[in-house]
N, C-alpha and C positions, 0 to 999 in steps of 0.2 A: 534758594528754594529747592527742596528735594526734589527729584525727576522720577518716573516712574521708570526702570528698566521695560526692554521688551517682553520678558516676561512675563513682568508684573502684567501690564498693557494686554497680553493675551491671554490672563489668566479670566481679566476682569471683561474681556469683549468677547461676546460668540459671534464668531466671523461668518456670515453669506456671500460665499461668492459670488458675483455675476454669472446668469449662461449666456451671457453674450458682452464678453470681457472684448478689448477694442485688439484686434490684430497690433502685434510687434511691432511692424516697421509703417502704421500709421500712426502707432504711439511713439515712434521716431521721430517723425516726419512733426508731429504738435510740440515733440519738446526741443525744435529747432527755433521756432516761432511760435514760443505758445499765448501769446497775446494775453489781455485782461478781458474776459466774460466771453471770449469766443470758444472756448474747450474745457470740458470736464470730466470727472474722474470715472469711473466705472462707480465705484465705490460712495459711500458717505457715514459719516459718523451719526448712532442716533442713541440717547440717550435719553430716558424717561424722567421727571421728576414729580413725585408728588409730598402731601404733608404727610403723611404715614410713611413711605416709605424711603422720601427722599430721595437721590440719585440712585435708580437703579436700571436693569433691563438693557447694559449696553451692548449695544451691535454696529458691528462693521455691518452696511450691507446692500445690496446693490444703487445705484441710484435711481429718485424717480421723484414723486410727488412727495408734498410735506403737506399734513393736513392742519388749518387753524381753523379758530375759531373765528366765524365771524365777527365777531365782536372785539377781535384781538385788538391791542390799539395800534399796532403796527399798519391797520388797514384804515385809521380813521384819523392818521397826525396831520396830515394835509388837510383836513378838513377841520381838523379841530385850530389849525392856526389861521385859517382863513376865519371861521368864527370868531377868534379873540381879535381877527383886525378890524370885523365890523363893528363889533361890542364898543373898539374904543374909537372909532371913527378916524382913524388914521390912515391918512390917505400912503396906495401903496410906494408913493416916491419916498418916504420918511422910515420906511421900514429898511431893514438891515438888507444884505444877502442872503440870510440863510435862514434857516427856522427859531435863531436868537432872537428874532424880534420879537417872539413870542412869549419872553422873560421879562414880567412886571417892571425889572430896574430899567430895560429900553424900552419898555412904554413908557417911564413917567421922564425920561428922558426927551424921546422923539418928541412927546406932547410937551413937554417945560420950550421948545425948543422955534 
């Protein structure tokens, strides 16, 4: 799969700095021990997509808040797999670990069972 040079990559992102980029030697100091979810970037990738215009509007640009929709479903999957376990009345010790239970082949399984 073809790679984009650096170039490329900064032809197509208009870059925002940070003004309040993280000191030198505390950005030392994280990439010694930089743990999973305890430290993040100055920076983030943000990218637009719509039906007209498809992928566009890319920026580097400081970090901060991401805006969604409430409605997004990423805010309602936990809720939507707790409804499909009362829908089929399976009790939760027959459900899986994870949010697979929520795939029609391990309900007709857990309930055959």
């Amino acid at each position: 799969m073809p790679t984009a040079s650096d170039a490329q990559l900064e032809s197509r992102f208009e870059i925002l700095p940070s003004n309040q980029p993280t000191a030198d030697d505390i950005r030392d100091n994280i990439l010694q021990n930089p743990g999973f979810g305890k430290y993040f970037t100055d920076h983030m990738a943000h990218v637009r997509w719509t039906v007209d215009a498809d992928w566009h509007g890319h920026q580097v640009r400081p970090y901060g808040p991401l805006t969604l929709d409430p409605a997004a479903s990423v805010l309602h999957y936990g809720q939507e797999i707790f409804e499909g376990i009362k829908r089929t009345a399976m009790p939760m010790a027959l459900s899986g670990p994870s949010a697979q239970r929520k795939t029609p082949s391990v309900f007709a399984v857990a309930l055959a069972v």
